[in-house]
C-alpha positions in Angstrom: -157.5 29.6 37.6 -157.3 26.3 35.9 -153.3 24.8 36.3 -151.8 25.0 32.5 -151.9 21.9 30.4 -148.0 20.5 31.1 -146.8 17.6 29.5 -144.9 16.0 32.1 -141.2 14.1 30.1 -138.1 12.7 32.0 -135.0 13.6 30.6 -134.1 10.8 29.2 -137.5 11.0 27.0 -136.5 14.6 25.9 -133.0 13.4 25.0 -133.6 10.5 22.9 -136.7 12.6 21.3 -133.9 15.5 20.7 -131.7 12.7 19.3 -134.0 11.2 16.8 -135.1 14.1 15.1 -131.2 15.0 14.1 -130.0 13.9 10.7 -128.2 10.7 11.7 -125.3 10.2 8.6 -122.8 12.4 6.9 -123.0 11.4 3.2 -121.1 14.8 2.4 -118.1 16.3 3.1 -118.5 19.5 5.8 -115.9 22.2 6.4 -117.1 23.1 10.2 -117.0 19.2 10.6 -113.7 18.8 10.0 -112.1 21.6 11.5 -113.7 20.5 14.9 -112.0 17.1 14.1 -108.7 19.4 14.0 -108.7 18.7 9.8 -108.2 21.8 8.2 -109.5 21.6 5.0 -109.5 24.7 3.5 -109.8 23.0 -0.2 -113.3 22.6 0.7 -114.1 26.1 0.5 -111.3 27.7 -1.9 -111.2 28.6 -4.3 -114.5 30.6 -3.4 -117.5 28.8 -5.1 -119.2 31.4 -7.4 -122.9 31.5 -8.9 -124.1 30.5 -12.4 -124.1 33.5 -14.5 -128.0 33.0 -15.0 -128.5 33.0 -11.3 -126.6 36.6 -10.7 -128.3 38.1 -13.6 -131.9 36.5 -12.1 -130.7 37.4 -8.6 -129.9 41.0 -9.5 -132.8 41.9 -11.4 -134.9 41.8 -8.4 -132.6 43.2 -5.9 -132.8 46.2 -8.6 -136.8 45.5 -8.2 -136.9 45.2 -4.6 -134.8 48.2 -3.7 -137.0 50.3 -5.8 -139.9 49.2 -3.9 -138.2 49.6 -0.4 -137.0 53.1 -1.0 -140.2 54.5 -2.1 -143.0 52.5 -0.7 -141.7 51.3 2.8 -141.6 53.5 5.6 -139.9 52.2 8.2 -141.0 55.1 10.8 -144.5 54.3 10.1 -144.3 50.7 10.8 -142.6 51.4 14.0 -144.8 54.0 15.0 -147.9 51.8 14.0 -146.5 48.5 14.9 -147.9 46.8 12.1 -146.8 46.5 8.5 -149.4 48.2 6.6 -152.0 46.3 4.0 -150.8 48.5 1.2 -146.8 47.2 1.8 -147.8 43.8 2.2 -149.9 43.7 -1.1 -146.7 45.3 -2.7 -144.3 42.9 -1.7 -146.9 40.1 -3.2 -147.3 42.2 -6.6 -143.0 42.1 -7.1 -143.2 38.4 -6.4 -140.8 39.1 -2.8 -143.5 35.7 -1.5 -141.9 33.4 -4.1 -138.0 34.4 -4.0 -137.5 30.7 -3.1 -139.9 28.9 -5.1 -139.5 27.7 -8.3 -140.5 29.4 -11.3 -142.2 26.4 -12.4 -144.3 27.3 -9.4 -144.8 30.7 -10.2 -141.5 32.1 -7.7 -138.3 33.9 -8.5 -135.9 30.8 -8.2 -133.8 32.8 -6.2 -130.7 31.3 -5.3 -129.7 31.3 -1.4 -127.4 33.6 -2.2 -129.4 36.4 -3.4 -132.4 35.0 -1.6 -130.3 36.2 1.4 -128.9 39.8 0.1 -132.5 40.6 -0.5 -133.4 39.5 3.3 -130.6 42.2 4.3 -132.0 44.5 1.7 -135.5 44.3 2.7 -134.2 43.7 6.5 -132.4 47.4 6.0 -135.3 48.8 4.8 -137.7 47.1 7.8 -136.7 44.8 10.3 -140.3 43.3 10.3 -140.7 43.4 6.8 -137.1 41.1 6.4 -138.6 38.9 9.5 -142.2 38.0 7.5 -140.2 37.4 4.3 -137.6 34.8 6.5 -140.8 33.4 8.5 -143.0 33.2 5.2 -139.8 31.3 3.0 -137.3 30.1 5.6 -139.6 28.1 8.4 -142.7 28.7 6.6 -144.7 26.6 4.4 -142.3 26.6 0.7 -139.4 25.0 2.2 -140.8 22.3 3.6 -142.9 21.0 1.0 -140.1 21.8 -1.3 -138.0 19.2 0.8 -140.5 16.7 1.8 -143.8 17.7 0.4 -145.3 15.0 -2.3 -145.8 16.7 -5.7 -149.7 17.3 -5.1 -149.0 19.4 -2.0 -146.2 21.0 -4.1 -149.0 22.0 -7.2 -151.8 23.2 -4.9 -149.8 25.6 -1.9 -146.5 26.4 -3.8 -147.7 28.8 -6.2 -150.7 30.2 -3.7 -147.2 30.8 -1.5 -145.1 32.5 -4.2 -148.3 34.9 -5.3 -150.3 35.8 -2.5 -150.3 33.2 0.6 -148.1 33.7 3.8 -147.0 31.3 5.8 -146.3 30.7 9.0 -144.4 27.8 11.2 -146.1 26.5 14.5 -144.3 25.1 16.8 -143.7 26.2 20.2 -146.2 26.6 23.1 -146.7 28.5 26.2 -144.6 25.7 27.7 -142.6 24.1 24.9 -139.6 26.0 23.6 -136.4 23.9 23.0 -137.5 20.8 24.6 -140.2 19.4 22.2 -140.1 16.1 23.8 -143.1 18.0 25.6 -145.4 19.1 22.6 -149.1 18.9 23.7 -150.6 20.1 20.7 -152.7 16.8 19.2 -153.4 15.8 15.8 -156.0 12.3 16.4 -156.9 10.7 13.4 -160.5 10.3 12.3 -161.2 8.7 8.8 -159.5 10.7 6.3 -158.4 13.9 8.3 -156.8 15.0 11.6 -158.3 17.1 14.0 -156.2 19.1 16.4 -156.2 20.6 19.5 -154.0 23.0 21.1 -152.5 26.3 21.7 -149.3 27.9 19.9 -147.0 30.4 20.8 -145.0 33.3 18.9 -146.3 32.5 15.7 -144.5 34.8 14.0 -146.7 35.5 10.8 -149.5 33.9 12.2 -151.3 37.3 12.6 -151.5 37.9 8.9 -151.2 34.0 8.0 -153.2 32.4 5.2 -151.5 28.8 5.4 -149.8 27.5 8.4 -147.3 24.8 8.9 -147.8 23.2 12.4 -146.0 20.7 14.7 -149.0 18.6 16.7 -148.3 14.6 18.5 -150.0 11.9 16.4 -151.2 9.6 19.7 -149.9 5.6 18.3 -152.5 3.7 17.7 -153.4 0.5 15.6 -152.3 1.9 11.8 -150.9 5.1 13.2 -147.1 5.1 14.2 -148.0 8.8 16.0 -145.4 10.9 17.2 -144.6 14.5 16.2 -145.7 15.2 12.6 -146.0 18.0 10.5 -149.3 19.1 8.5 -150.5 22.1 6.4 -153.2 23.8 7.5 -155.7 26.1 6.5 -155.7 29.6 8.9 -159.0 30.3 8.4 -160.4 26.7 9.0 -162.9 26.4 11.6 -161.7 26.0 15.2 -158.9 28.5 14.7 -158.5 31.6 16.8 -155.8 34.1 17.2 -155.9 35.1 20.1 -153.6 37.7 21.1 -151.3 40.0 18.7 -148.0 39.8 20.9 -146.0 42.8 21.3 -142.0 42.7 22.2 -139.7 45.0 22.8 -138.1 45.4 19.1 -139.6 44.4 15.9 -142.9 46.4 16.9 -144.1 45.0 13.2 -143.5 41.5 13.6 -147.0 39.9 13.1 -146.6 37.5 16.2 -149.6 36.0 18.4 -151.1 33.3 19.8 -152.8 30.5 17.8 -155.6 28.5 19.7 -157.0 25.2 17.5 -160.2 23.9 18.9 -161.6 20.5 17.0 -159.4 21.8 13.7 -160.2 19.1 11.3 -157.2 18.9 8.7 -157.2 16.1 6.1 -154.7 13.5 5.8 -153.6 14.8 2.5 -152.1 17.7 4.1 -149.4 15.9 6.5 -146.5 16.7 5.7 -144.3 13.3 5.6 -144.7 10.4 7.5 -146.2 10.7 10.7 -143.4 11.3 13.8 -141.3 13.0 11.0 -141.9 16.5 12.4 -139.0 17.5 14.0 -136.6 16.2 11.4 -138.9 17.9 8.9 -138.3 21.2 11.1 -134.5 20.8 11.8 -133.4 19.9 7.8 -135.7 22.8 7.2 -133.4 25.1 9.6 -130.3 23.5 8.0 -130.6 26.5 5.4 -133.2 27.9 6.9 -130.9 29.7 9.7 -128.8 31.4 7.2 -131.6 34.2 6.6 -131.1 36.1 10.6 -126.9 35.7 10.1 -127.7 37.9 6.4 -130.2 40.5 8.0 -127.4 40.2 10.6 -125.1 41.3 7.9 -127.0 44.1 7.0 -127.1 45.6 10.0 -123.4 45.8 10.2 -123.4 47.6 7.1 -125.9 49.7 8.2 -123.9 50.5 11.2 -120.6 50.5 9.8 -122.7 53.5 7.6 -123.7 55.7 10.4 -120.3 55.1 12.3 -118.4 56.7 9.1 -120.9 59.9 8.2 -121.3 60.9 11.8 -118.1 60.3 13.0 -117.1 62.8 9.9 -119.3 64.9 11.0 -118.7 65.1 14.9 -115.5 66.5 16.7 -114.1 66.7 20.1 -111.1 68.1 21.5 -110.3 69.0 17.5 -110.7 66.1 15.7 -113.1 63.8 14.4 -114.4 61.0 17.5 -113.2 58.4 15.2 -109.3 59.4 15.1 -109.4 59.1 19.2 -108.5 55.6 20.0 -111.1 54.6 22.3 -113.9 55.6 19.7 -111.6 54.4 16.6 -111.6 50.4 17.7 -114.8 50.6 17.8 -115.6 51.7 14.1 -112.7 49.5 13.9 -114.6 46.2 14.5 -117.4 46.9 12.9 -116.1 47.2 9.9 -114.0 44.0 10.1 -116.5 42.2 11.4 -119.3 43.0 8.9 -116.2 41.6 6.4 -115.9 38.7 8.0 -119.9 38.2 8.9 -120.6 38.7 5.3 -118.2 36.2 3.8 -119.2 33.4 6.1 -123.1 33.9 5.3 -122.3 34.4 1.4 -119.7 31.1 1.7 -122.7 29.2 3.5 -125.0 30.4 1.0 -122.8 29.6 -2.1 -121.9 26.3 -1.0 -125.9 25.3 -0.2 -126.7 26.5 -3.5 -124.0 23.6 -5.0 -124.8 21.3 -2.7 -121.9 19.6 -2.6 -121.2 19.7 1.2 -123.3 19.1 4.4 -123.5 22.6 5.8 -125.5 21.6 9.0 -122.9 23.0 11.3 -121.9 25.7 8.8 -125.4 27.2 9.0 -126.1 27.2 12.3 -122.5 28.3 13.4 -123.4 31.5 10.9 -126.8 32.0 12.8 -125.0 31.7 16.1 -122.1 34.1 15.3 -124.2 36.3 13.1 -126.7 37.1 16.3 -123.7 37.4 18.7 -121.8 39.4 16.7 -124.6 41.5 15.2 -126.0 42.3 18.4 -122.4 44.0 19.8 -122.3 46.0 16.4 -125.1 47.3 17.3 -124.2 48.5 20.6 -121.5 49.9 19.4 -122.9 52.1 17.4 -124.8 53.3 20.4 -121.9 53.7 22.4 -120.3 55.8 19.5 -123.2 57.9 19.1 -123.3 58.4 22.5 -126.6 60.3 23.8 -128.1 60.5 20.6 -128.0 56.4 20.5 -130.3 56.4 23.0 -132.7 58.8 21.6 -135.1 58.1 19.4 -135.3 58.9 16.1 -138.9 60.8 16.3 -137.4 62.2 19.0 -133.9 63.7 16.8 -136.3 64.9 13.9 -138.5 66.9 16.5 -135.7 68.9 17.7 -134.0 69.1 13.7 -131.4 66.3 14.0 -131.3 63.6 11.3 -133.6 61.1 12.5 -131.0 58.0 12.7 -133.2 54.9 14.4 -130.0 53.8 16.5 -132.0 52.7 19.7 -134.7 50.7 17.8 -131.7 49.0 15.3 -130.2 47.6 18.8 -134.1 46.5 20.4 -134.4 45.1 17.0 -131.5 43.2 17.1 -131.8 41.7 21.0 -134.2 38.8 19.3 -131.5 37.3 17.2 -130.0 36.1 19.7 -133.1 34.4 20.7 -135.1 33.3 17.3 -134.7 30.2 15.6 -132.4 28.4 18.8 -131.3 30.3 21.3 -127.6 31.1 21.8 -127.8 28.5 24.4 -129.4 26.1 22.5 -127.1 26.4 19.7 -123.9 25.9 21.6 -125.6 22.4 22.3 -126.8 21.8 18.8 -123.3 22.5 17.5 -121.4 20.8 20.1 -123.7 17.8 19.7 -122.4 17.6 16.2 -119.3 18.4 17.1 -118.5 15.3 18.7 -120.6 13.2 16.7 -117.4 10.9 14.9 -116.8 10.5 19.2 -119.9 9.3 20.3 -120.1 7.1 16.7 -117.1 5.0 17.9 -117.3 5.3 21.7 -121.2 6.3 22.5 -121.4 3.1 24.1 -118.5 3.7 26.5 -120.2 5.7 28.1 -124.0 4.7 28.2 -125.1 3.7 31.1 -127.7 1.1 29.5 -125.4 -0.6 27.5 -124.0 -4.0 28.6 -120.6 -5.3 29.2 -120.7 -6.9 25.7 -121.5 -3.7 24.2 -119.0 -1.7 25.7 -115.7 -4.2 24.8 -116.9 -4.3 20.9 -117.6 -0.4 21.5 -113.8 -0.2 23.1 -112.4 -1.9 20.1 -113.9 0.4 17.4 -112.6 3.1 19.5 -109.5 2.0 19.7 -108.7 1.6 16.2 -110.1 5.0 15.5 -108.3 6.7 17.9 -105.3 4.8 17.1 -105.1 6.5 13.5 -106.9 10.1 14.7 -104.9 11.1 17.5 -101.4 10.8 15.6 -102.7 13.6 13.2 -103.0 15.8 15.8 -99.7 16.1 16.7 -98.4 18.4 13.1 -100.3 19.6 10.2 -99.1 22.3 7.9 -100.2 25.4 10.2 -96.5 24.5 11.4 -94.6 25.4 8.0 -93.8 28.3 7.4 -94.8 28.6 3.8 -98.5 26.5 3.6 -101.0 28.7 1.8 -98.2 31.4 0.5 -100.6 32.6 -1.9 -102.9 33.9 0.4 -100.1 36.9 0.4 -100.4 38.4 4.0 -103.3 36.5 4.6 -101.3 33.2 5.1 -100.1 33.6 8.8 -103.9 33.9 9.8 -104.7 30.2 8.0 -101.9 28.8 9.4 -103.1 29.9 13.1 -106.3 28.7 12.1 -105.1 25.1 11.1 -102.9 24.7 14.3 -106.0 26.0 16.5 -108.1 23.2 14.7 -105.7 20.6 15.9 -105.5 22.3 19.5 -109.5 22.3 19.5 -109.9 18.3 18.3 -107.1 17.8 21.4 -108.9 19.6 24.1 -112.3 18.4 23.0 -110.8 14.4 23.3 -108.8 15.4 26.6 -112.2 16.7 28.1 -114.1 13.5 27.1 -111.4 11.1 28.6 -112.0 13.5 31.5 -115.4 13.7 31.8 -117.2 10.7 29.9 -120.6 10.4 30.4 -120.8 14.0 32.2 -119.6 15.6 29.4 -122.9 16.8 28.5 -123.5 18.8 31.3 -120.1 20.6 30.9 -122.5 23.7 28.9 -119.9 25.8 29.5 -117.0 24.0 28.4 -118.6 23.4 25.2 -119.9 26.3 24.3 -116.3 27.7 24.8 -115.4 24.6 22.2 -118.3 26.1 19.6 -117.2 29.8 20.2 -113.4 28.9 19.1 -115.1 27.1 16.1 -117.0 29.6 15.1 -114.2 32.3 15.3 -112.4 29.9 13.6 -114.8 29.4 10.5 -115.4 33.4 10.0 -111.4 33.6 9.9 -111.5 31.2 6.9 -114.1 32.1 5.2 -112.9 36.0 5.3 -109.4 34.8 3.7 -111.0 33.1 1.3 -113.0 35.4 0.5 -110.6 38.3 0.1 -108.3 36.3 -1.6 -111.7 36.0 -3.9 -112.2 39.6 -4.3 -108.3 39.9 -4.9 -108.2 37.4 -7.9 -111.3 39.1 -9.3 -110.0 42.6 -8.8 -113.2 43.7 -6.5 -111.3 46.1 -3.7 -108.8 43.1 -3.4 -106.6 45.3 -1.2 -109.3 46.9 0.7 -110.9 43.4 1.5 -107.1 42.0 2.7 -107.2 44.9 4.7 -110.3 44.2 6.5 -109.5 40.2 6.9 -106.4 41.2 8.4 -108.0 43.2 10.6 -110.6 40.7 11.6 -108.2 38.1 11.7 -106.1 39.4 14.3 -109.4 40.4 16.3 -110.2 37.1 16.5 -107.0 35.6 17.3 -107.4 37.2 20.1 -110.9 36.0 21.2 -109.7 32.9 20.3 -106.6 32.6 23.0 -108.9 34.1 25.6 -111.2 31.1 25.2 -109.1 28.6 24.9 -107.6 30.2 28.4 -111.1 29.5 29.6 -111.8 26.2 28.8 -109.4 25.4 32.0 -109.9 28.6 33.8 -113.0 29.4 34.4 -115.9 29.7 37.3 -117.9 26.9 36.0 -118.1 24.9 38.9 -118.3 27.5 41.7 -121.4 29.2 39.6 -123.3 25.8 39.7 -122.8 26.2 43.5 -124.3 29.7 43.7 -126.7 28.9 41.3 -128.0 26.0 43.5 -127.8 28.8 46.7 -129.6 31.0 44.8 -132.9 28.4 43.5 -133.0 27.1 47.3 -133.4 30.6 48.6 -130.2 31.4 50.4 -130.0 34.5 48.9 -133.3 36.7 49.4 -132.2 38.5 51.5 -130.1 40.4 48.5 -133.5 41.1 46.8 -134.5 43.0 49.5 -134.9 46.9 49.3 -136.5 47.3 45.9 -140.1 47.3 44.6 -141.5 44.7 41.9 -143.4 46.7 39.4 -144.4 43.0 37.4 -148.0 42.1 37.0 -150.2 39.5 38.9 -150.5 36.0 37.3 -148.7 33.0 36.5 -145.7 32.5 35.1 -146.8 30.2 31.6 -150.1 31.0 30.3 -152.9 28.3 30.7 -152.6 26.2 27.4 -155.3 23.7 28.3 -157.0 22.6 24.8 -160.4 23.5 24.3 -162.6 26.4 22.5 -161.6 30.0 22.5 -163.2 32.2 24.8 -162.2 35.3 22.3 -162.2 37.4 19.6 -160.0 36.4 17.1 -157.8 39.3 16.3 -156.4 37.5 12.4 -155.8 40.0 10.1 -156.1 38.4 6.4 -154.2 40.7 4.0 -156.6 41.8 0.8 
């Protein structure tokens, strides 16, 4: 069997690849910013921003339009059963204009604003899982939002409205052996008089099944006129030289329309490249700045979904001669999942409002809504099973044969594992968001701690740092969490903000007391950090459910109800919150990395022993080596 085609980087090549693509300034303010900074400023994000009264009336005509079409022309059991959306529901979603929510109606879309873009992802979501996952992949990653951010007005005029009518789209990025490293990226784009022509193989293409226009991530080899590097183009699926090759099936989301996506000689002219050449990954990662919001709102859905099901049957369902739900062990359960759908709703509706006014940078905001939205969608989800105990785990073909209602609880919580996986992994995110996190740090004193900086560099480096830490640090000491009457008119709510700007300031402190401690190994503290992004995140749901029931107060929409639920949350998270900052200090960080290193040198196998390995022959990454297909190609255009 032919070795797969690896790209062999150091890791200082994927690191400064990683660090280029990032958006380098901060010409906005940012909420999540700030509070990592340990500056609370809540007067970024209340009074809650609202929408234009044009944009609710736009935004809720089609939600009218879209729920329609979900209720009586989706079914869900079908699409599970099937594992494939069918043509007829595709077609329908092109014919009520669900392609184009995000494309201008100069271009023939909606105009959607984020905010409604995302309620109809939860609605649609709801309705289909895979159905809210093509409409993310098509708008969020696919091919509208980059050419809406970076696309010259030509490519604007001859994809958008094909997207917003009848095109979908799909993103290409990762390979059989490139996930979140894309310092590796194998896939080639070579330059030959006006066109491109690639060569290469693609990975979970979500969409790229049913795909008529693909966005995809190849290396531009430098050469003389050609700066090369990573670059993004629009490409043509049916163009010669492209083969799906495989329809991959997971676990949940059996109608995702997912393969693999082989280009052999792929000729793509120039015209099509999206920016400059070696812009792809910045391309991709501004794209994602908004782009993650859509999995937090199907997120959101989900926990009203659940916080449904946990309501009618634990009405309906007694033990011991009450309802489940009035037994303490089940009522914390129904408990959290109706505070936290609250709270998960008001961050992704905050996030969304404020990118709609674009008046802050909401870089960490976003992805600090996908990473909490995943996490904390996924538990809902299991709980749920948990309350419904044995019939969680049955399916819902399964309840409907034997005359039960046929609730899909087991396929809501397979559906739900991905999220924790798709666009950055939990893991990944931690390090996207602490890499941001201490951005103002390494912008002062980087160069303290670079190995490849000289002497010089590192005494003009120790001044700036000194004079910035000279007038930070002082502001850590007291802010207004520590008077007794800051934000009164939050009502009840106030003791939960206060908390929330004295754990700000405790978070800035331990985050500067860990890279005075650690310097230049700070970066391979993971699990530090992601205990630093986990308090942040706790921290930014607690605000933005405050504000946003002091919102719904003020505009009389179940004020009480929703100070109810923040309280609740609130005090949830508090607690989270003081067991991870308990963590950051105690913890089994450094004896894992010992057993870990026992475990990868084989010190261990003899724990393995005494079971059978049902897994396949073959080897562990797929052979990627470019070159032609050597089958069928299983593409499935959509009439």
């Amino acid at each position: 069997m032919t070795a797969p085609s690896i790209r062999k980087v150091s890791e200082r090549e994927a690191r400064q690849v990683a660090e280029a693509a990032r958006e380098q300034d901060w010409r906005k303010p940012s909420f999540a910013k700030e509070l990592f900074l340990g500056r609370f400023r809540l007067d970024l994000i209340h009074p809650h921003p609202t929408p234009a009264v044009d944009d609710v009336r736009r935004g809720e005509k089609f939600l009218a339009t879209l729920r329609t079409f979900c209720e009586t022309k989706v079914d869900s059991a079908r699409i599970e059963r099937e594992a494939k959306i069918p043509d007829e529901t595709l077609q329908g979603l092109k014919e009520i204009g669900a392609l184009g929510m995000k494309i201008d109606t100069k271009y023939g879309g909606l105009g959607l604003t984020q905010v409604y873009y995302n309620r109809a992802l939860a609605l649609a979501g709801s309705a289909s899982p895979a159905i809210g996952a093509l409409l993310s992949a098509h708008q969020s990653i696919g091919v509208p939002q980059p050419l809406k951010l970076f696309g010259t007005q030509e490519q604007k005029d001859a994809f958008l409205p094909r997207c917003a009518r009848s095109a979908i789209s799909a993103f290409l990025l990762t390979e059989p052996d490139v996930g979140s490293d894309p310092a590796r990226l194998a896939t080639t784009a070579v330059p030959d008089g006006k066109d491109y022509v690639l060569d290469g193989v693609k990975l979970w293409t979500t969409n790229g099944v049913v795909a008529d226009l693909l966005v995809v991530m190849a290396r531009v080899p430098a050469s003389e006129g050609h700066k090369g590097g990573i670059t993004a183009f629009v490409v043509e699926a049916d163009s010669a030289g492209i083969t799906v090759e495989n329809r991959n099936a997971f676990m949940g989301l059996r109608g995702l329309e997912n393969g693999v996506t082989r280009f052999h000689q792929v000729r793509v002219p120039a015209a099509n490249r999206i920016g400059p050449e070696g812009a792809g990954l910045k391309i991709a990662l501004t794209t994602l700045n908004t782009g993650r919001l859509s999995l937090p709102a199907m997120c959101a859905g989900v926990g009203k979904w659940c916080l449904k099901i946990a309501r009618e049957w634990s009405t309906a369902r007694e033990q011991w001669g009450k309802s489940i739900a009035k037994h303490e062990a089940v009522g914390g359960k129904v408990a959290f999942i109706a505070a936290t759908t609250f709270a998960l709703e008001a961050v992704v509706d905050l996030a969304s409002q404020m990118a709609d006014e674009s008046r802050n940078d909401i870089r960490i905001e976003a992805a600090l809504a996908k990473l909490y939205g995943s996490e904390m969608g996924w538990r809902m989800a299991d709980e749920l099973v948990q309350i419904r105990g044995g019939r969680g785990f049955e399916t819902a073909e399964s309840l409907a044969a034997r005359g039960e209602r046929a609730v899909p609880t087991e396929q809501v919580l397979r559906d739900m594992r991905i999220n924790r996986i798709f666009e950055g992994s939990t893991e990944i995110m931690h390090l996207l968001i602490a890499r941001e996190a201490v951005d103002a740090h390494l912008s002062v004193a980087g160069d303290l701690i670079d190995p490849d900086k000289t002497l010089a560099e590192k005494g003009r480096a120790a001044a700036k740092a000194g004079g910035f830490y000279a007038r930070w640090l002082p502001q850590l000491v007291t802010g207004p969490g520590q008077l007794p009457r800051t934000y009164q008119e939050f009502g009840e709510l106030a003791g939960h903000l206060r908390y929330a700007e004295r754990a700000s300031r405790k978070l800035a402190r331990s985050t500067f007391y860990a890279m005075s401690r650690w310097q230049g190994r700070m970066e391979t503290k993971q699990g530090f950090l992601g205990r630093i992004v986990d308090i942040g995140a706790e921290l930014f749901a607690m605000s933005a459910a405050c504000v946003r029931a002091e919102h719904l107060r003020m505009s009389g929409e179940h004020g009480r109800e929703a100070h109810q639920l923040a309280d609740a949350f609130c005090r949830q998270s508090r607690l989270r919150i003081e067991e991870l900052f308990g963590r950051l200090w105690t913890n089994t960080d450094d004896l894992d990395r010992k057993i870990v290193s026992r475990v990868l040198d084989g010190s261990y196998t003899w724990l393995e022993e005494g079971v059978i390995d049902p897994s396949g022959d073959g080897p562990w990454i797929a052979d990627a080596t470019p070159g032609p297909s050597t089958k069928d190609s299983v593409r499935r255009p959509v009439p």
